[in-house]
FIKOLKE-224043 format. One record per residue (C-alpha): z, x negated, y. Coordinates in steps of 0.02 Angstrom, whole numbers, plus 50000, padded with zeros to 5 digits. Layout:
BEGIN
ZXY;...
! end
This chain:
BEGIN
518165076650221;518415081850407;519575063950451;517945055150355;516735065150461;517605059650638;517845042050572;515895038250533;515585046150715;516695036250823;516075017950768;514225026850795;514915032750971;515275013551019;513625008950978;512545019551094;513075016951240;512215001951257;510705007351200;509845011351373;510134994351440;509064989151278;507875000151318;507504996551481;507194979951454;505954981251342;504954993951431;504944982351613;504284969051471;502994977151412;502494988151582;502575006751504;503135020251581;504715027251512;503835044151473;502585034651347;502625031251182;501595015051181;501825005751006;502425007950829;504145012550827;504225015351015;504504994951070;504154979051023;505844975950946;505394990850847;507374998250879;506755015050822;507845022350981;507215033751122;508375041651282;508285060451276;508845077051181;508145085251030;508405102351010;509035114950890;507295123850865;505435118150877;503885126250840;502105120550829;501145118050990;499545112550932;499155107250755;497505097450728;496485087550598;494705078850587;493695085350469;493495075550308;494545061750400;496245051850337;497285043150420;498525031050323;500275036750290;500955022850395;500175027950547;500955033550706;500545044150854;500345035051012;500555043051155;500035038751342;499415044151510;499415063051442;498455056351286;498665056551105;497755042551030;497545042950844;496535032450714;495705036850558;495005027950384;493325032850431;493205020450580;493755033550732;495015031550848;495225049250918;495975052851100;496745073051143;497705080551252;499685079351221;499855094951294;498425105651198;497735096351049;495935096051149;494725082451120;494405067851247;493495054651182;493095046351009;492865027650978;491825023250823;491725006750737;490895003050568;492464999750471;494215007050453;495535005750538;497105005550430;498695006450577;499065013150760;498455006650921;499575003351048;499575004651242;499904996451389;499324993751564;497935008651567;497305000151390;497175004551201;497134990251081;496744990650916;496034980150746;494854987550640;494134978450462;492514975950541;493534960150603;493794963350765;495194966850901;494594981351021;495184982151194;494815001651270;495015010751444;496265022351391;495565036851497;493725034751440;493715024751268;492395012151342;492404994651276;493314982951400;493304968251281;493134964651116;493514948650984;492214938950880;492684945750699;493954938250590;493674938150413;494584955150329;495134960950482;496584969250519;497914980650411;499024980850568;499624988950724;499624976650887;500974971050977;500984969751154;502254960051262;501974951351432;500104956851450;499904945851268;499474952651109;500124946750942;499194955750785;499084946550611;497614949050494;497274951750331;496734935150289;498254927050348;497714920350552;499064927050665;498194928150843;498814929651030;497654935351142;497794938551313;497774958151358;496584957251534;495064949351443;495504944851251;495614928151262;496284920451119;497744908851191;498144900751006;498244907950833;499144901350686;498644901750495;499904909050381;500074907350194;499444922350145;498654941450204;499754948050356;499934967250336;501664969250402;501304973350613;502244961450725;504004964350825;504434954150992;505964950951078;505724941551260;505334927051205;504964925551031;503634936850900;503984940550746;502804943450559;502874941850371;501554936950275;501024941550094;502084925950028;503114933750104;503874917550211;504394925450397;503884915550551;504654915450699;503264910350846;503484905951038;502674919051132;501974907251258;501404891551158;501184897050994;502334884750932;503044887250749;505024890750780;505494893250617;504554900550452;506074908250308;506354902850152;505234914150024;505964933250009;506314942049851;504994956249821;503244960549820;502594963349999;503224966650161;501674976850218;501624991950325;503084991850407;503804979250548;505334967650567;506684975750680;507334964050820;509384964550858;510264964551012;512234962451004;513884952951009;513784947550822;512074938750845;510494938750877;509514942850714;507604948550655;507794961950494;506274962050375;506494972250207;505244970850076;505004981949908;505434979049695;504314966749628;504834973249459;504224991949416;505265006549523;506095016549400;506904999649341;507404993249494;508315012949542;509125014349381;509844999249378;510474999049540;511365015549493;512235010849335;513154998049436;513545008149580;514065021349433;515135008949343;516115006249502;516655019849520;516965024749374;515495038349336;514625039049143;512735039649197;511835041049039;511545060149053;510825064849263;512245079649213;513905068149231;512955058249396;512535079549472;514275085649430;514985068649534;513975070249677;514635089549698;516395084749654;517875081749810;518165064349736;516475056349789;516915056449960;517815041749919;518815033750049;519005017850168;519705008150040;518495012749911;517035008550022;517604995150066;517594987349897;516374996549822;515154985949981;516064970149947;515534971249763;513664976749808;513594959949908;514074950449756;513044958649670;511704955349773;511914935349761;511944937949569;510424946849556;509214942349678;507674955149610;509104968749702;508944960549848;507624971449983;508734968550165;508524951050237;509494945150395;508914931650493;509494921050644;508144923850785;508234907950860;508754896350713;507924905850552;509364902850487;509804917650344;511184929750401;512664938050306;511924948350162;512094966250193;512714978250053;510824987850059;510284991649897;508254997649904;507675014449940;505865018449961;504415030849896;503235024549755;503525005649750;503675004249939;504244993450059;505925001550108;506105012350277;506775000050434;508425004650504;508675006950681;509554993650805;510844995950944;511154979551048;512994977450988;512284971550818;512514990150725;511074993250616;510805012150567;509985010550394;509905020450202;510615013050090;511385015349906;513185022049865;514235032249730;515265038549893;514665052650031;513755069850012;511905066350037;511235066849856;509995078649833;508445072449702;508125064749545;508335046849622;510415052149669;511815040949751;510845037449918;511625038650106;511435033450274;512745023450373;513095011650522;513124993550481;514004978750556;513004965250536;514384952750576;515444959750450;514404965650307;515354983550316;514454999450316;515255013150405;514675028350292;513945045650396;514435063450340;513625080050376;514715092750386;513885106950277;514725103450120;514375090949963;512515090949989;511305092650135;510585109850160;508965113750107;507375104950185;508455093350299;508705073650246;508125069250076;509345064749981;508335054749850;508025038549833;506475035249759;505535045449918;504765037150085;505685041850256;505865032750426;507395034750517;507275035850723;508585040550848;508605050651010;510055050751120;511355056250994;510215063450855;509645055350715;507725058350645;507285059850495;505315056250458;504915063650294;503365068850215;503765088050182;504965087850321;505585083350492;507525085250513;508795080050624;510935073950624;511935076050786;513115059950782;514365069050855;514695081850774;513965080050614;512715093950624;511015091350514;509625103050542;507745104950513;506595104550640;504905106750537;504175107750365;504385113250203;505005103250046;503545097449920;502245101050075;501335092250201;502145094250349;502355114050307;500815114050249;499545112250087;498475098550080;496645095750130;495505094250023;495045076250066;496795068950093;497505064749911;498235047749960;499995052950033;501415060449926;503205055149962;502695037050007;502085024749994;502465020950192;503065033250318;502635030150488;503805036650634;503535050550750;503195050650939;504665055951058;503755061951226;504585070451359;505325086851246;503825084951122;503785075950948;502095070650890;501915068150694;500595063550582;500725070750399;499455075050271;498135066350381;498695079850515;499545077250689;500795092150725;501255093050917;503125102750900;503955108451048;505475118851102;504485130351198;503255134951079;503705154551014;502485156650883;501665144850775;500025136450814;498465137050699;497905121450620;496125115650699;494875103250628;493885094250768;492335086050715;491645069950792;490445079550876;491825090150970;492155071951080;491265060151206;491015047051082;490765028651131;490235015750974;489805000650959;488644991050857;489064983050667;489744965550659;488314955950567;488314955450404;488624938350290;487174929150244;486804923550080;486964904750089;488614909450190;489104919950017;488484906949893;489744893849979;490984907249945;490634908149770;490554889749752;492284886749822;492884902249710;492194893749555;492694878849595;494304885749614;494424894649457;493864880649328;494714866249407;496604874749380;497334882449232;497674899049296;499024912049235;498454929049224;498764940649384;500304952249369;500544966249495;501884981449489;501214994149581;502335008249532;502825019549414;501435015049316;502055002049261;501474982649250;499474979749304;498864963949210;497354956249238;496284942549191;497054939949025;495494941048939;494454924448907;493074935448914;493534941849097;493114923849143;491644921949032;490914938249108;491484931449299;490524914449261;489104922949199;488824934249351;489024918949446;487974908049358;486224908349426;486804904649578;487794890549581;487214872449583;486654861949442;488294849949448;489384863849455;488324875149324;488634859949198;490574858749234;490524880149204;489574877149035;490874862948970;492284875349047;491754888748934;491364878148772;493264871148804;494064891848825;493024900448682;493634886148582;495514889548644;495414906148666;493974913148551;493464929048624;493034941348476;494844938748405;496624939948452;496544922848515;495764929448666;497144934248776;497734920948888;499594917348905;500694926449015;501754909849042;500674896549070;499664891349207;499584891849398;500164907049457;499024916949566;500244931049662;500694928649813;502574934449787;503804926149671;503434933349491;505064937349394;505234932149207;505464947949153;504024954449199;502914939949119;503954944748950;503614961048927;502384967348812;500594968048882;500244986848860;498734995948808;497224980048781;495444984048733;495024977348552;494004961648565;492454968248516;492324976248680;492104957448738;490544954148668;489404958848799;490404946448919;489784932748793;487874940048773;487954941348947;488564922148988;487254918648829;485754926548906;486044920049095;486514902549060;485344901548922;486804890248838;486384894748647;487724884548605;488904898648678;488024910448541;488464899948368;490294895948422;490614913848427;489054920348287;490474916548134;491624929048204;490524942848279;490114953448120;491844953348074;492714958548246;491304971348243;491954979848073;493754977648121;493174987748309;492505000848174;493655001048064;495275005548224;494285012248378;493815029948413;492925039348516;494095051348604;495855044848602;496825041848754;496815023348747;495175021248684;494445032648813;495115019048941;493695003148878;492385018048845;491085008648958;491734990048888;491244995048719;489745002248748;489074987248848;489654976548713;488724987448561;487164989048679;487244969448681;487524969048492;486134979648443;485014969648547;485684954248453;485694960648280;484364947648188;485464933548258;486954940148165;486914940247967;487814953247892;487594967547990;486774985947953;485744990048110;486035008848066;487995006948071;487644997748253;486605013348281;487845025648220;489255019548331;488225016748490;487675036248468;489525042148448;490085032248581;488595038548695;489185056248662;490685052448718;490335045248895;488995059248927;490415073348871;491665062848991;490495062049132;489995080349098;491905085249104;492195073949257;490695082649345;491195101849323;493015094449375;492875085849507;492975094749668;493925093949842;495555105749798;496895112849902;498545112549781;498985129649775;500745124149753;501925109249664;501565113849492;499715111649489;499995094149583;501275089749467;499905093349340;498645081449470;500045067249475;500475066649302;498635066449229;497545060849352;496085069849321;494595070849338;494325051849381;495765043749296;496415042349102;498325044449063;498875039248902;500455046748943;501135055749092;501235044749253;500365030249154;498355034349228;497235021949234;495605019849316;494185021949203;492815032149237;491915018249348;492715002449256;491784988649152;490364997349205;488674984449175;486714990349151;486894995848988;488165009549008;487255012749192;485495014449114;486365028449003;487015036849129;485535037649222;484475045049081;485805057149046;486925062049158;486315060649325;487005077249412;488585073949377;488565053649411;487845059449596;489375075149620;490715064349561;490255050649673;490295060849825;491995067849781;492555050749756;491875043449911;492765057650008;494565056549932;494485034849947;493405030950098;494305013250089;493975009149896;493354993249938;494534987150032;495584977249916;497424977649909;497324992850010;498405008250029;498285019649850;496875030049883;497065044349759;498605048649665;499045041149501;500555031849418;501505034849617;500935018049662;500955008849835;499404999249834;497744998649724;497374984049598;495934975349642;494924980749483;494914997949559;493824989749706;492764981449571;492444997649473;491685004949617;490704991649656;490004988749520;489415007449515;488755005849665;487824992649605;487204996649452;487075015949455;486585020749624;485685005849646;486614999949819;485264988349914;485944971249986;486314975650118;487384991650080;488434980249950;488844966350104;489734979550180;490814981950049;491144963749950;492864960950068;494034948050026;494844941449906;496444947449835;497064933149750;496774912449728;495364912649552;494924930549582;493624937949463;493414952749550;492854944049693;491804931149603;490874947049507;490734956749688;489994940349769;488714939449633;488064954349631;487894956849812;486804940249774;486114947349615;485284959349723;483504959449754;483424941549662;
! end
């Protein structure tokens, strides 16, 4: 073990000298003093690598939060001019005092903002999703300049390089603009959403988009250089490329996440590596006796071809594939490296760090070394040689696994990897721990295992466990600045006793605001709604798939009645051509896909597809999963029926209602698991019945009655239980959030652990709304406070996972929706309260953002 040990030190040894002269560089190009930490990641390349020493022991100097404030768990600390600038969900971009924690100043925009700022030249720059690019004295937080809003606004953290900034936004316009007076010098449209924050070499800048296609721009001009073939995955978003420096090339890294479901993607990586080396993995037991045995060590040799075999594997099955190489100056795709994916709910994997000899620092996945230590097993870190596809495995020196509360050693968890001087960071939720590369040493610095940074939650932050993105820390002078748990922990080696955690309020700042970006106006959101119509009738769209994590496969618009429900929103106001082609749309899919009977749900298969990431086969074959019965699609068609006033509508479906209606009876119940999840879809939809009954032969009003009762009973006893549940908790320890995680109570309904799904708010219309609000009003008011302070961003769409369910790395878009619409329809949201909250959309044919659009017109009409 001792001869492996020295071996995975010396190559690393090579390396770093070199490292400084990278350094340097970048700071002259981007005018920072050495002693700052000015942008994600600590440059533009994003290298990850910062000159000085970390020590054997830290403590807290200052620990601070903002009261009922989160901050995104991709966020980083930056760090300037004695100032620790910090940005929150709730629109504030916070300045203190590296050395105390004290306030400065606050800037306040009426938005989010969802990344870091970054610094240069005596400025703070940073996007909010207001729309707009904010240019700030650093020392005061005044307004130098600002940008003319861009639809979505931003999801990333700016990149600043020769006094020009390069941010991307979330509806796909990459923009330069100049830093003096935010001028925008030219901007480029992308295929799709940017949420991945831009790198920069010299010359060149560097972003993936949602299709995930990655461009490479001139700085200068603007000028298209190259744009990648399309990556395997599901998003690149959060993180950054990583720019290389060295003798065997000059490349741009960009790793993206599974785009089938997590669980899959780890286990099967692991049988293979398992296979290799000869290890029976169906029982954890055989893989956990391995791991602690003298033989996994492996040797040269058995790297070597265990590395050779990952990279064939690789080029067999592309869904593996997470670590993509590309030329900088051509675009042309590198060697493929043997990285198998590690990440934390779903995630996009954790960026390796760069030296300028081409070695790239980086996790990755092997049967050999003794970092194991989780239920995810067979992960490692290592030095890789780009030009050679060889990774030169690391050992720690205490033995066959790391010692408690240092690396992670399991794969399915978020970390970033950083490196100062000869230590190696690792960024962890729970922890912060280091590795000397000399001799092997690995240490904590902070933090406790299944914690926030050492400590419990607040009662607010819910969003962050394990993943889904880990941003780095700040290196300053002997201090490390780290956000975790929507906290920022100031460590340093000079601290003797550990400081208290503080909440600062906005009131405890100067604050500086400025005024709301104008709302839309209605003929600007009809338009919208045209076009989105439009869009939706004159393709034959497949329905969306989405893996968000370990709950599994999200499908949605499936249903011919979500587009029957979608058109009738939309209906009133559209014009009269278009309302004709909507009526013969519908009269053609009711008589295709007849919406009171199995024929209702659309094929997986066929159509246009709307993700924006290449959709594998085997997620379009799998079985759908839990489906409401088609009764519960009724009121989409008394709906369409009442607003279109198309009769016609009415008798193609009157044959079949009485009999889906006995067949709902006859299987559905009030109370189960599943059923619990359409609660509101069948209530609208018996509402609508009962209100139809003398148009329908055959059916006993009383029975109608009977069932609508029942079912009533039900959502007042599951808004009554939701209301004396739902609070803001501290987790007294793992076991009760276990419980939290698995369930997802009190706003979510798991039909079996891990599995939650969102349905409390969803498919709610006026009839289950005027129920509520006769019945049930206390606890419709508590649990929408508790909600708004747990997911401040619920409306963006596509957005980070707000609260905790399935271990997921974004929310669907119908969990946008379901708020919305109770906004709409329970608390009675004016127009103007609803513009603020329609946002984007997250796909082509959306339905979500067809039914937002409409109601924000619905309004008032």
């Amino acid at each position: 073990m001792q001869g492996l040990l020295e071996e995975g030190r010396d190559i690393v040894k090579k390396e770093m000298r070199s490292w400084s002269l990278l350094l340097v560089h970048l700071l002259i190009s981007c005018s920072v003093a050495s002693d700052d930490w000015a942008t994600i990641r600590g440059d533009p390349a994003r290298t990850g690598y910062r000159k000085g020493i970390i020590h054997q022991r830290y403590n807290t100097a200052w620990v601070r939060h903002f009261k009922d404030e989160r901050i995104g768990t991709a966020v980083e600390p930056i760090v300037a001019e004695g100032l620790v600038f910090v940005a929150t969900h709730n629109g504030r971009l916070y300045a203190l005092r590296d050395e105390s924690g004290e306030p400065v100043w606050a800037f306040v925009i009426q938005g989010a903002f969802l990344h870091s700022p970054a610094y240069a030249d005596g400025r703070v720059v940073i996007g909010g999703t207001d729309g707009r690019v904010y240019c700030l004295d650093s020392k005061t937080g005044q307004i130098k300049w600002m940008t003319s809003p861009i639809a979505g606004g931003f999801a990333t953290s700016p990149c600043i390089v020769n006094e020009r900034i390069f941010i991307g936004s979330r509806s796909g316009l990459f923009l330069c603009l100049h830093l003096k007076n935010g001028k925008v010098e030219w901007s480029f449209s992308c295929d799709g959403p940017i949420m991945q924050t831009a790198a920069a070499d010299s010359q060149r800048v560097f972003a993936t988009d949602e299709t995930l296609h990655l461009y490479g721009w001139d700085q200068r001009s603007g000028r298209l250089l190259w744009k990648s073939p399309k990556l395997f995955g599901q998003s690149a978003r959060d993180y950054y490329p990583v720019v290389v420096n060295g003798s065997s090339g000059r490349w741009v890294i960009v790793r993206t996440n599974p785009a089938v479901e997590m669980g899959h993607r780890h286990g099967d990586d692991r049988s293979f590596l398992c296979r290799l080396a000869g290890v029976d993995d169906s029982d954890w037991r055989n893989i956990d006796a391995w791991v602690r045995s003298e033989e996994s060590a492996g040797s040269p040799e058995l790297w070597s071809k265990e590395q050779e075999a990952i990279v064939a594997y690789l080029k067999k099955t592309p869904l593996a594939r997470s670590f993509f190489i590309f030329d900088r100056e051509t675009g042309k795709e590198g060697p493929t490296a043997p990285v198998l994916w590690t990440g934390g709910c779903q995630g996009v994997a954790a960026l390796p760090v760069v030296s300028p000899e081409g070695t790239v620092i980086t996790f990755h996945r092997s049967a050999y070394g003794n970092w194991t230590l989780g239920v995810a097993p067979l992960i490692g870190i290592g030095a890789l040689d780009i030009f050679t596809s060889k990774i030169q495995p690391f050992f720690h020196r205490h033995g066959r696994q790391p010692p408690w509360n240092t690396f992670w050693g399991t794969a399915d968890e978020a970390q970033n990897i950083q490196v100062v001087g000869r230590t190696l960071l690792f960024v962890h939720q729970g922890t912060l721990s280091a590795f000397d590369l000399d001799s092997g040493s690995l240490w904590t610095l902070w933090g406790d295992r299944d914690s926030w940074g050492g400590f419990r939650n607040l009662p607010w932050a819910q969003n962050e466990w394990h993943g889904p993105a880990r941003g780095g820390v700040a290196i300053v002078k002997d201090r490390i600045y780290w956000i975790t748990g929507s906290r920022i922990l100031c460590l340093s080696p000079d601290a003797s006793s550990p400081a208290p955690d503080i909440g600062w309020e906005l009131q405890n700042f100067k604050t500086v605001s400025t005024a709301p970006v104008s709302l839309p106006s209605d003929q600007t959101l009809r338009e919208e709604l045209e076009e989105g119509v439009r869009q939706l009738i004159t393709n034959n769209w497949a329905p969306l798939i989405i893996e968000p994590g370990l709950a599994g496969r999200w499908l949605l618009y499936d249903n011919s009645a979500d587009l029957i429900e979608a058109l009738a929103w939309a209906f009133p106001h559209l014009s009269a051509s278009l309302k004709k082609e909507v009526l013969a749309f519908v009269a053609e899919l009711v008589q295709k896909h007849n919406p009171l009977n199995a024929t209702c749900w659309l094929e997986l298969s066929r159509g246009q597809r709307r993700e924006h990431f290449w959709l594998p086969d085997e997620l379009i074959k799998q079985s759908p999963g839990e489906r409401p019965h088609p009764f519960g699609n009724f009121y989409a068609v008394s709906l369409f029926v009442r607003r279109s006033n198309d009769r016609q509508l009415l008798d193609m479906v009157q044959p079949f209602i009485a009999q889906s209606f006995q067949q709902f009876v006859a299987s559905v119940r009030p109370h189960s698991a599943k059923d619990l999840l359409f609660m509101n879809r069948y209530i609208n939809s018996l509402v609508a019945l009962k209100e139809l009954k003398d148009s329908v032969p055959g059916l006993s009003a009383s029975e109608i009655d009977g069932h609508l009762q029942r079912w009533t009973e039900t959502l007042i006893s599951v808004w009554k239980k939701a209301g004396e549940e739902s609070r803001l908790r501290v987790f007294s320890g793992i076991q009760e959030w276990d419980q939290r995680i698995a369930w997802g109570e009190p706003f979510l309904v798991a039909v079996r652990p891990h599995r939650a799904r969102w349905s409390l708010f969803a498919d709610v219309n006026p009839p289950t709304a005027a129920l509520l609000l006769q019945h049930s009003f206390e606890p419709v008011q508590k649990v929408w406070s508790v909600f708004s302070a747990l997911c401040p961003t619920w409306h963006i769409v596509g957005g980070e996972r707000q609260i905790h369910y399935g271990e997921n790395f974004i929310d669907p878009p119908d969990f946008a929706l379901s708020a919305f619409r109770f906004l709409a329809f329970v608390l009675k949201a004016n127009k103007e309260e609803l513009k603020k909250r329609w946002d984007l959309a997250f796909c082509p044919a959306d339905l979500c953002h067809i039914i937002k659009v409409s109601l924000v017109l619905e309004t008032g009409r």
